[in-house]
C-alpha positions in Angstrom: 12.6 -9.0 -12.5 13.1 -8.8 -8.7 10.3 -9.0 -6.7 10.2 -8.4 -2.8 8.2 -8.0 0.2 9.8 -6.1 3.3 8.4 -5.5 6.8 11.4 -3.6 8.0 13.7 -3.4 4.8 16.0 -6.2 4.9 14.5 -7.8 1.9 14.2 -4.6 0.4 17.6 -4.0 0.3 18.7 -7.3 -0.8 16.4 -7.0 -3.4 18.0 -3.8 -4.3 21.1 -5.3 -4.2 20.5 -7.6 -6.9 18.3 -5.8 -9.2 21.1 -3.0 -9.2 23.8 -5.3 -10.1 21.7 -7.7 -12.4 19.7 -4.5 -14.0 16.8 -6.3 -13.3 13.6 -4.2 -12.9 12.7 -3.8 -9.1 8.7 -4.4 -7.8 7.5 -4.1 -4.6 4.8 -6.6 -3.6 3.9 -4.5 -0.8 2.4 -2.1 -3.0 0.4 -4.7 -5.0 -0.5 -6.4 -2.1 -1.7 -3.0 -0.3 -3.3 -2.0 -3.5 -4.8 -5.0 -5.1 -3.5 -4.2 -8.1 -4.6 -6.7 -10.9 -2.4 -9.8 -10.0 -0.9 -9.8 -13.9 3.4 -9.5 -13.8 4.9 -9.2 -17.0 8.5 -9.3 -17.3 11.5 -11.3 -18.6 12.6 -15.3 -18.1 14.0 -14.5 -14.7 11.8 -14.0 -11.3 13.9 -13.6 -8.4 11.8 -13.3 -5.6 13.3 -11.7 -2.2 11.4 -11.9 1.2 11.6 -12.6 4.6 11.0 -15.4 6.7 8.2 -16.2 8.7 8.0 -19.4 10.6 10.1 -21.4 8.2 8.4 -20.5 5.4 7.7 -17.3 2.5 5.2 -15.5 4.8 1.8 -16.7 3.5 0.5 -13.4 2.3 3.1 -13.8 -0.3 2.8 -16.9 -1.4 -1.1 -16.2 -1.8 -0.2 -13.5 -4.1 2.0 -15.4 -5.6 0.2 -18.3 -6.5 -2.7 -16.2 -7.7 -0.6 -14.1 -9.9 -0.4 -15.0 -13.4 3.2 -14.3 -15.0 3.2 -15.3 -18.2 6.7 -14.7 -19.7 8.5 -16.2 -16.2 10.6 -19.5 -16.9 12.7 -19.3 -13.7 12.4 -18.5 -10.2 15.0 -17.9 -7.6 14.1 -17.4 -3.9 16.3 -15.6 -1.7 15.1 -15.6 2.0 16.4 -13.3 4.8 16.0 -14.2 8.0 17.3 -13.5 11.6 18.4 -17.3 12.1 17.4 -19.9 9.6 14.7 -20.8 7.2 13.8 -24.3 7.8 12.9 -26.4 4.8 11.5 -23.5 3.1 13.1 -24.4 -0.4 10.5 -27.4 -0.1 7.4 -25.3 -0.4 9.0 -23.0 -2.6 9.6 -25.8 -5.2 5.9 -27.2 -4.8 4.4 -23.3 -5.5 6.8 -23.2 -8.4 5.8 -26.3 -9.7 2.0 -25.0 -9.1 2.7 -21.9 -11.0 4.8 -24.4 -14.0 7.7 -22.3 -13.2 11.3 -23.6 -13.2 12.5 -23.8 -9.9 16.1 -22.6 -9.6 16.5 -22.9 -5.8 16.3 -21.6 -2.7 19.3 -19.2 -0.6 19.4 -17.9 2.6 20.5 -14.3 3.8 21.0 -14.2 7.6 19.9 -10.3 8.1 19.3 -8.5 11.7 16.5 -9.8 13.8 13.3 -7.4 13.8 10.4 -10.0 15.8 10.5 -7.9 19.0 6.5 -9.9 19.3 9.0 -12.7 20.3 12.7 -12.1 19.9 15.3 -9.1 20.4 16.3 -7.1 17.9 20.2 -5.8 17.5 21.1 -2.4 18.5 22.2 -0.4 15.8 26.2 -1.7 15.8 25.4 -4.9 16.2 23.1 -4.8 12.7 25.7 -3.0 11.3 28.1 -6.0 11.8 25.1 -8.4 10.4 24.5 -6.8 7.6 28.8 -6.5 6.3 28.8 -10.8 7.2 25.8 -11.1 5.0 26.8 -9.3 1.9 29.4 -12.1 0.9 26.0 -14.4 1.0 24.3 -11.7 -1.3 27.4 -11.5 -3.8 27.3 -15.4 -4.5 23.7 -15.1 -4.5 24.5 -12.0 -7.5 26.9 -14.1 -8.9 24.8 -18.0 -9.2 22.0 -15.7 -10.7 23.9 -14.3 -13.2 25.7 -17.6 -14.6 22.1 -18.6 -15.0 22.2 -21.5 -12.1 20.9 -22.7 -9.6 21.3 -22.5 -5.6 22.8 -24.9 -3.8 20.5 -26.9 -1.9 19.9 -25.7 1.4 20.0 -27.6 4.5 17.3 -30.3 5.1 17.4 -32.2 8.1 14.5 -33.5 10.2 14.7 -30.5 12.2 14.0 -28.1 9.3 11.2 -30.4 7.9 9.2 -30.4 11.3 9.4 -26.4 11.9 8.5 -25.6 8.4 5.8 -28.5 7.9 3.6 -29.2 11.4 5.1 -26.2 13.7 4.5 -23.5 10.7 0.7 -24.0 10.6 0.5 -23.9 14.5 2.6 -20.8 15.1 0.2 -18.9 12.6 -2.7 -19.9 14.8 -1.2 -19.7 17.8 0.9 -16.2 17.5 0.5 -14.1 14.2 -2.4 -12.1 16.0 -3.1 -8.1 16.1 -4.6 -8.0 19.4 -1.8 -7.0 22.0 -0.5 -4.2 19.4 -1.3 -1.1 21.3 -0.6 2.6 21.0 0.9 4.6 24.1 -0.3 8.1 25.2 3.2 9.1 22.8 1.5 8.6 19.7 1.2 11.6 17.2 -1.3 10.0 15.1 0.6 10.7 12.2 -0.8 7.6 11.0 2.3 5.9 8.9 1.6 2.9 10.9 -1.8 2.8 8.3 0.1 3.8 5.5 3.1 0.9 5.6 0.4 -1.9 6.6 0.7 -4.3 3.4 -2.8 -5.6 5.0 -4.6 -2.5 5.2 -5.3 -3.6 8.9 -4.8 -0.5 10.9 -7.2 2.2 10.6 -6.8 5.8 12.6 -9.4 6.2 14.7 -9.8 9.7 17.1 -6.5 10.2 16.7 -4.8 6.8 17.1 -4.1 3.1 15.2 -6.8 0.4 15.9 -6.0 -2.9 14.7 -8.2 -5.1 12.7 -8.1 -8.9 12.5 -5.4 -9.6 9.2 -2.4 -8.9 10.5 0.8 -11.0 8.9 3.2 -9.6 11.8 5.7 -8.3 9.1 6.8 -5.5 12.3 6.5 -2.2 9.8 4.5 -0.4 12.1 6.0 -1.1 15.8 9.7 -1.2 14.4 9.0 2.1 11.9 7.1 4.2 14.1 9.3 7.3 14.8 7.7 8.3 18.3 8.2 4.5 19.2 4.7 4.9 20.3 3.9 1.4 19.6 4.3 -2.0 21.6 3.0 -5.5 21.3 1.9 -6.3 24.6 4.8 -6.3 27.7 6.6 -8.3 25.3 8.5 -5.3 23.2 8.8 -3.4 26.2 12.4 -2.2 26.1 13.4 -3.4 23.5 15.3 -1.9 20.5 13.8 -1.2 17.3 14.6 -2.1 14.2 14.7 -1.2 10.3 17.2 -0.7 8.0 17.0 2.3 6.7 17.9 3.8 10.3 21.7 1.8 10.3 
């Protein structure tokens, strides 16, 4: 089974990637997550588990569901991590949670993918992705290919660098950034309200018209870098900036 989470769909096609060439059954955490379905996974010996990276780590609302989901016939887990740059020691924590969880841990690979963190960084314009996307899919074959023969990743990088961002500066960039409060709707808003409906957190509500923000956001970029009417910004700091999903390449 492949399981992702996507804010913008580069993990979701990744995932589909695999699952089509594996014919692995495809679930979307985002729904369970959203839904709070029972947290109960049944499937085959082989979890492969695609999704993004935030702050050097599995963004935290997955590995909460995650390690509070019970799957009873998983043996093996394989973690494939897209990112816009690098994942940090990532494969660390992923080991621990497997180990947690008594699942086999079959390492950790990483899928450089365009950038979509306008709350910080730029995103591509749409040529640019393109190219990003063709240099990755090599990355995504051998990926295929290691899970296939049944082994594991080769160990990622693990330097003192990667340690530090994805142990003491992961914790402090969650408290210090991943925050709803300077999302903000402009007078271009149609209130259509798919900013609500692609919230994995439930967070945004439409009220007279408009998304309000509540306080458990996970930053995950759906609703600024999806919103058709580009109606939404995060403070000054997406202003002018592309945005980004992957559907729209």
């Amino acid at each position: 089974m492949v399981l992702y989470f996507t804010g913008t769909g580069n993990s979701r096609y990744v995932a589909q990637r695999i699952a089509e060439t594996l014919g692995d059954e495809l679930l979307s955490m985002n729904d369970r997550i959203k839904t709070g379905e029972p947290s109960l996974v049944t499937s085959d010996e082989r979890l492969i588990i695609v999704t993004p990276t935030y702050a050097w780590r599995i963004p935290r609302i997955v590995r909460d569901w995650l390690a509070e989901t019970d799957f009873p016939c998983g043996a093996q887990a394989w973690f494939v991590m897209t990112c816009g740059s690098e994942i940090g020691n990532a494969a660390g924590y992923n080991r621990a949670l497997c180990q947690e969880k008594q699942l086999t841990y079959m390492g950790t690979a990483q899928i450089i993918m365009p950038e979509n963190y306008i709350a910080m960084f730029n995103a591509p314009q749409a040529e640019e992705a393109r190219q990003i996307v063709a240099r990755a899919e090599p990355d995504i074959d051998r990926v295929i290919s290691a899970i296939a023969a049944n082994q594991a990743f080769p160990p990622p990088r693990n330097n003192l660098y990667d340690r530090f961002m994805s142990g003491p500066v992961n914790p402090i960039f969650y408290s210090c950034f991943v925050k709803a409060n300077a999302f903000m709707a402009s007078d271009a808003c149609t209130g259509c309200g798919q900013c609500a409906g692609l919230c994995p957190t439930n967070n945004i509500t439409i009220q007279n018209g408009k998304p309000v923000w509540g306080g458990d956001c996970t930053h995950c970029m759906a609703c600024i870098c999806r919103c058709g009417a580009e109606a939404i910004e995060y403070g000054k700091k997406s202003l002018g900036k592309p945005r980004y999903h992957f559907e729209a390449l």
